[in-house]
C-alpha positions as CSV (number, residue, x, y, z in Angstrom):
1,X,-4.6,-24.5,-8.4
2,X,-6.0,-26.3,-5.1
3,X,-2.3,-27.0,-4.1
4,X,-0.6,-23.4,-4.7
5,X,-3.5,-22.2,-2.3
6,X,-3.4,-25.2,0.0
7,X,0.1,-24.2,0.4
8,X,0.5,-20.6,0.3
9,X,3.0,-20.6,-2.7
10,X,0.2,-19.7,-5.0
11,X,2.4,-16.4,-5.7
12,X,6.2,-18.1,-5.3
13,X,6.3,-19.2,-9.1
14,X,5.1,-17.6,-12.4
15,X,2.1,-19.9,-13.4
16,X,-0.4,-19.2,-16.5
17,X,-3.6,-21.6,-16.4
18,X,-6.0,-20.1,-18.9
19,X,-5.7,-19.1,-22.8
20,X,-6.7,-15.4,-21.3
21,X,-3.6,-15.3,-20.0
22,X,-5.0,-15.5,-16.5
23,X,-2.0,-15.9,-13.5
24,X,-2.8,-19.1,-11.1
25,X,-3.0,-16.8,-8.0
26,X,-5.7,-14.5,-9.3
27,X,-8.0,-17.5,-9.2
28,X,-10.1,-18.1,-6.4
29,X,-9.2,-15.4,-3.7
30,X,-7.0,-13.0,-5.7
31,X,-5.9,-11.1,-2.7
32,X,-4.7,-14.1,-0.9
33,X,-1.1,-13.4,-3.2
34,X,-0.3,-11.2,-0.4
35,X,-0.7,-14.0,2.3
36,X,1.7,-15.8,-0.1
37,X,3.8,-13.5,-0.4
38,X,4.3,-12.7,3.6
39,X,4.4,-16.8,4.3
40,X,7.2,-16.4,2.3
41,X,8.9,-13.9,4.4
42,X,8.1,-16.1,7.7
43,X,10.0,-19.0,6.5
44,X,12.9,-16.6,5.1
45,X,12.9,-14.9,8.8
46,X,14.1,-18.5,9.9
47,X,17.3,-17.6,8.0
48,X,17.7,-13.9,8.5
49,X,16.9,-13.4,12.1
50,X,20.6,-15.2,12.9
51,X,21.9,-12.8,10.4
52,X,19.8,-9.7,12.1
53,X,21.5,-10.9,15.8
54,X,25.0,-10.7,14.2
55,X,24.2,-6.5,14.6
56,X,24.6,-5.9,18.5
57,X,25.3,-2.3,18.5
58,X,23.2,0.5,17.5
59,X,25.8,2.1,15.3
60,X,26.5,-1.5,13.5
61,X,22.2,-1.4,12.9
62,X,22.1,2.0,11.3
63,X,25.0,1.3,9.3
64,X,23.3,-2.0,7.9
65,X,20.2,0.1,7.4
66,X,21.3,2.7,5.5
67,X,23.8,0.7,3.1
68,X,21.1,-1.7,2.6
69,X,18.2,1.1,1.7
70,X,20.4,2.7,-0.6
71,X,21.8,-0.5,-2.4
72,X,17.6,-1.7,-2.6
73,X,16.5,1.6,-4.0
74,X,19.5,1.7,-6.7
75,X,19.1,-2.2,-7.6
76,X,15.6,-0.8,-8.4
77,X,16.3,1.8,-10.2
78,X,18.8,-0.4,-12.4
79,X,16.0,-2.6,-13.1
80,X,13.8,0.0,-14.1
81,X,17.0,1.2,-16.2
82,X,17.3,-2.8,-18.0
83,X,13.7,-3.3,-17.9
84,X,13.5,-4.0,-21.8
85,X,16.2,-6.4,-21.1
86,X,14.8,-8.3,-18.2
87,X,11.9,-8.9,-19.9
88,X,13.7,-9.9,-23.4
89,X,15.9,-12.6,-21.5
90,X,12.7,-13.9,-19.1
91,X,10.8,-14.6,-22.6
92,X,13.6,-16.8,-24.1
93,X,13.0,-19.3,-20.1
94,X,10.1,-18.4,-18.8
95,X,6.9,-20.6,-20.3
96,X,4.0,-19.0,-21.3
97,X,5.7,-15.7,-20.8
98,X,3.3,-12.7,-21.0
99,X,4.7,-9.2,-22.1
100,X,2.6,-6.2,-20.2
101,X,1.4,-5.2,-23.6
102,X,0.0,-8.0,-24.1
103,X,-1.8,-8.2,-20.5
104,X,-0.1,-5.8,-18.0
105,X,-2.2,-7.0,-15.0
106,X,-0.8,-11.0,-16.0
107,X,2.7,-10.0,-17.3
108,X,5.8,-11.4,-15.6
109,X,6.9,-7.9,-14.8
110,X,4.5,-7.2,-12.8
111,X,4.6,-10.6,-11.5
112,X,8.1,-10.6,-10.4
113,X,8.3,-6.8,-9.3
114,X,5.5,-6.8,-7.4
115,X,4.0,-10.0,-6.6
116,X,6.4,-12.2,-6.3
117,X,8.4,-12.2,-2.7
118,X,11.6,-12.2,-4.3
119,X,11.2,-8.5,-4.9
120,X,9.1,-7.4,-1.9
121,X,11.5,-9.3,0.5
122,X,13.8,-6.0,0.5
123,X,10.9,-4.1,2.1
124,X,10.5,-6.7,4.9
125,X,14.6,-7.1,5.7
126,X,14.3,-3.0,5.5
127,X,11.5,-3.4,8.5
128,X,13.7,-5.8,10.4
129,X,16.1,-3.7,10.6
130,X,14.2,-1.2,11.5
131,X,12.7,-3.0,14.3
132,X,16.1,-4.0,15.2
133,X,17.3,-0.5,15.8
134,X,14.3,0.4,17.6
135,X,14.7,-2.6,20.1
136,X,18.3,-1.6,20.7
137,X,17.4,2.2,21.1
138,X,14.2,1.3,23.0
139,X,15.7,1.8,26.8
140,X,17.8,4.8,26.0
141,X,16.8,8.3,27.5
142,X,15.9,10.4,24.6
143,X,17.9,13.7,24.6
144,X,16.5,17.3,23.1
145,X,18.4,17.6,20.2
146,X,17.6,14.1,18.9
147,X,14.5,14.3,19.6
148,X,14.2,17.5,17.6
149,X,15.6,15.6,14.6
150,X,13.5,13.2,15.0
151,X,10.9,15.4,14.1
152,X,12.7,16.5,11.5
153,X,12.8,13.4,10.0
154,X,9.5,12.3,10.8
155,X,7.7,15.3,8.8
156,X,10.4,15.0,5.7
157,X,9.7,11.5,5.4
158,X,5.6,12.7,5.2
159,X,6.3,15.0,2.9
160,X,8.5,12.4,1.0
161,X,5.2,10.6,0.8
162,X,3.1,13.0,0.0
163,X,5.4,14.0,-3.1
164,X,5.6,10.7,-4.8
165,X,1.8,10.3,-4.4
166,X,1.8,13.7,-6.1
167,X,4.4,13.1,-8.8
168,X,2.3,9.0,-9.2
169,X,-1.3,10.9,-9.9
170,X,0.0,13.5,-12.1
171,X,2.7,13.4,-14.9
172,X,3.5,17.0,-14.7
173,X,5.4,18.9,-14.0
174,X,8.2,16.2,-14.5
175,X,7.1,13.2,-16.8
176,X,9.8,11.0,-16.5
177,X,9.6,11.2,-12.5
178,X,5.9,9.5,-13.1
179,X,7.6,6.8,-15.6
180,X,10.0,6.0,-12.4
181,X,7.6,6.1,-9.9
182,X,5.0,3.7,-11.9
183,X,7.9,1.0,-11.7
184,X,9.2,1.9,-8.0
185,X,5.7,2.1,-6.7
186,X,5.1,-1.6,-6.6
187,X,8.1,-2.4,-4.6
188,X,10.4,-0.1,-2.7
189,X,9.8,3.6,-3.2
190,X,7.7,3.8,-0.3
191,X,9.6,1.7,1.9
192,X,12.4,3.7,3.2
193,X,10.0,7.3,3.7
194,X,7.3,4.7,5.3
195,X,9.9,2.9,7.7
196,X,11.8,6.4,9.4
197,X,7.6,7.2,10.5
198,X,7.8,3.5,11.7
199,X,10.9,3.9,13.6
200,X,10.0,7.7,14.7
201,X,6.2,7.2,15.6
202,X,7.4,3.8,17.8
203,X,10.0,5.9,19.6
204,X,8.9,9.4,19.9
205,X,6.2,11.7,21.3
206,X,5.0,13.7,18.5
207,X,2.0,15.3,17.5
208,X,1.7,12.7,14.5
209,X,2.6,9.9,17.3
210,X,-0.5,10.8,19.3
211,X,-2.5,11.0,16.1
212,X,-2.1,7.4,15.2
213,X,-2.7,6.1,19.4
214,X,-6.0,7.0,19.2
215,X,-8.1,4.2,19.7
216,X,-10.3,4.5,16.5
217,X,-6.9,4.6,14.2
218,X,-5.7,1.7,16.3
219,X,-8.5,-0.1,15.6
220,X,-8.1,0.4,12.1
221,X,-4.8,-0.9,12.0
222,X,-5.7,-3.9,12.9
223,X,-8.9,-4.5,10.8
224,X,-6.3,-3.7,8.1
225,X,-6.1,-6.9,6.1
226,X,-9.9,-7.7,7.1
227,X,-10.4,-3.9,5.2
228,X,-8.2,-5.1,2.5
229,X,-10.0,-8.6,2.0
230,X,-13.4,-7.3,1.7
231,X,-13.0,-4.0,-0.4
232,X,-13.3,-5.7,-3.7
233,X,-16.8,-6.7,-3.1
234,X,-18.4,-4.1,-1.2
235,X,-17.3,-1.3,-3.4
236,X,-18.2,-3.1,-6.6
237,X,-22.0,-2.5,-5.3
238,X,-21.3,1.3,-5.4
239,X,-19.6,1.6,-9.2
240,X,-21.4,3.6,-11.9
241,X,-20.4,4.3,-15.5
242,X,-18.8,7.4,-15.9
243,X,-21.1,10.5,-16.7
244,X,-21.2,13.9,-17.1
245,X,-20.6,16.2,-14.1
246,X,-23.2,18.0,-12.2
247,X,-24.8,19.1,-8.9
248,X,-27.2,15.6,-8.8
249,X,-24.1,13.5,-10.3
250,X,-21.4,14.9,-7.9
251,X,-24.5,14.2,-4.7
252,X,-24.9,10.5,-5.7
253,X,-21.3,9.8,-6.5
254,X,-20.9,11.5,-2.6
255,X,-23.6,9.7,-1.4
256,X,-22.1,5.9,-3.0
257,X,-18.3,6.7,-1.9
258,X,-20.0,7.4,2.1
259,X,-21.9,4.4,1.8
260,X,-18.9,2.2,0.4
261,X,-16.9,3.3,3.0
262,X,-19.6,2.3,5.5
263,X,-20.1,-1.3,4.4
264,X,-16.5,-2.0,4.0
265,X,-16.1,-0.9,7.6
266,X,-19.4,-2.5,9.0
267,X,-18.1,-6.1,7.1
268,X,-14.2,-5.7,7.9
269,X,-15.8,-5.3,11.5
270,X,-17.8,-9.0,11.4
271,X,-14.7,-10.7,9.4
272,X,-11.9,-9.5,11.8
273,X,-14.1,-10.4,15.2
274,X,-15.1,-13.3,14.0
275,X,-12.6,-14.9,11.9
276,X,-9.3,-13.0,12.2
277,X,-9.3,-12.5,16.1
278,X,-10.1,-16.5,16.8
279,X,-7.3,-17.4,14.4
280,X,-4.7,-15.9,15.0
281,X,-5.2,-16.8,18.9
282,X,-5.2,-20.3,17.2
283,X,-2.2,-20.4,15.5
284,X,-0.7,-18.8,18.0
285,X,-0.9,-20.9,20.7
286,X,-0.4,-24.0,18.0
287,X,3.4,-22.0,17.4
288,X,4.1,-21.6,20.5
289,X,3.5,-25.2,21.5
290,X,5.8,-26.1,18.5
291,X,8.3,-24.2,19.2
292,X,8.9,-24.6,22.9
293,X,9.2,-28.3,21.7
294,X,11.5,-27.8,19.1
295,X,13.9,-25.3,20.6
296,X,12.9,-25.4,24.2
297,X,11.9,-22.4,26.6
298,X,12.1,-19.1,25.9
299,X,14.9,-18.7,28.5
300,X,17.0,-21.1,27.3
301,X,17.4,-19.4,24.4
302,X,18.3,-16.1,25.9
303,X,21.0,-14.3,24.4
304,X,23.3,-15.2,27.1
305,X,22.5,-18.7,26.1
306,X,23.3,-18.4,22.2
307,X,25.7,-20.5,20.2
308,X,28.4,-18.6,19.3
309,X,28.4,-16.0,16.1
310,X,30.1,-18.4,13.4
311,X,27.0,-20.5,14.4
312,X,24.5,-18.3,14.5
313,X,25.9,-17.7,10.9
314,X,26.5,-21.0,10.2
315,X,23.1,-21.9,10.7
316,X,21.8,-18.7,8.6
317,X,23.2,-19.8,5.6
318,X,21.9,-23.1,6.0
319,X,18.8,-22.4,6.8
320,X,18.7,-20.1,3.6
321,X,20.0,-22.8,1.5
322,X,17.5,-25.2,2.5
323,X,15.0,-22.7,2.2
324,X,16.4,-22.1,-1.4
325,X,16.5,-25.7,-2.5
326,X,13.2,-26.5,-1.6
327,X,11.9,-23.7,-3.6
328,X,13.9,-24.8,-6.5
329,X,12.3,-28.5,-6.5
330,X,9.3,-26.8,-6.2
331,X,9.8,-25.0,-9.6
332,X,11.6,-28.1,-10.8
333,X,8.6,-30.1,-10.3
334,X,6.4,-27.7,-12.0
């Protein structure tokens, strides 16, 4: 338990620790899977980002993007399609496999579709290359008619949004569009609708775009995880058994959800100024220290200065493989 946290691995590997079918990372900090998770996405960036380089034109990025959004979202769907089966040949070498009837929140579905980086990684490659396409984009003058389907896409990409969280609440009118989205929602569904407002709010001037620079929403963004990390507690003050409606129910239930909100903000506040703000300016400077020694100056590794491309993917796939192996000792070892 103390080493998966130490580590940050706590989520890498499908681990049951308690008869109450309890998973290793819900332990201590539960919410600290997700700071597993995205280590796991730094170290596979070490691989990936000579890979990301190998697309130098714009046309070469938003060819790569859509062909791999469309092969992420269909490998999803196929799982959803063979879920039955996935689960039927993970029981027969997975130990101490749990089924989601048995405990949905501990199952290894759940587990390795949303949880476990292995899934989630296509939503961070789909953000790379994203940010790609916006860094190569970046210094070109924006014309009228793209900036008018920008908007375009900006607003259906909202609406995109706003639909699944419609069809996800209710199963009508079209049940088996809910079944779907229950499974999608935990990995990739959002992704592609939630990366075009990325791309478009980072590169346009839109009404939306201007929404989300004010300095309050700002602000919010970056309390985020500090948001995220405290919610569980603070809200737990507020919950109530459920009762009958009426005029003084409906007031105090108004009352609690204003006052939740409050503390979570007013705590988020302490934790990011206090803790998150001071470390990452930590770990920053540690990084950047480490890497100027390991790879030298920044301007030495211009992109003038790079190895050629059979290098750059030359060292990708090494750098993946290593990565791979040391996650398979890992598991070996366990």
């Amino acid at each position: 338990l103390v080493g998966g946290f130490l580590t940050m691995t706590q989520s890498w590997f499908y681990v049951i620790i308690f008869d109450d079918n309890r998973l290793l990372m819900n332990n201590a900090f539960g919410l600290g899977w997700s700071i597993s998770t995205e280590f796991f996405f730094y170290l596979a960036y070490l691989g990936l980002i000579f890979l990301f380089l190998q697309l130098r034109t714009r046309r070469a990025t938003a060819i790569a993007w859509v062909v791999f959004a469309a092969a992420a979202f269909w490998f999803f769907l196929e799982c959803k399609i063979h879920l039955a089966g996935i689960g039927a040949l993970a029981q027969q070498y997975v130990p101490n496999y749990v089924s989601p009837e048995q405990n949905q929140a501990s199952s290894f579905i759940r587990w390795l579709f949303y949880y476990s980086p292995y899934s989630r990684i296509c939503e961070f490659i789909l953000g790379c290359l994203t940010a790609q396409l916006y860094l190569q984009t970046s210094d070109r003058p924006i014309a009228d008619l793209e900036q008018k389907w920008a908007k375009r896409a900006l607003w259906s990409a909202i609406a995109v949004l706003a639909a699944i969280g419609f069809f996800f609440i209710s199963k009508r009118p079209l049940p088996i569009v809910h079944d779907y989205l229950k499974f999608l929602h935990q990995n990739f569904v959002c992704a592609i609708p939630i990366a075009i407002v990325i791309f478009c709010v980072a590169r346009y001037e839109t009404r939306f775009s201007d929404f989300l620079c004010n300095a309050r929403m700002v602000l919010l963004g970056e309390m985020s995880y500090s948001i995220y990390a405290v919610h569980t507690w603070t809200l737990r003050i507020f919950l109530r058994d459920p009762s009958n409606l009426s005029l003084s129910e409906g007031a105090d239930a108004a009352a609690r959800i204003v006052l939740g909100i409050a503390l979570t903000l007013v705590l988020s506040t302490a934790t990011y100024r206090l803790i998150e703000i001071p470390g990452r300016a930590k770990l920053r400077r540690f990084f950047a220290v480490a890497m100027a020694r390991t790879m030298g100056s920044a301007a030495a590794n211009t992109r003038g200065n790079r190895a050629s491309p059979a290098r750059d993917c030359a060292v990708a796939v090494s750098s993946l493989l290593m990565f791979a192996g040391v996650i398979l000792a890992c598991q070996l070892r366990r």
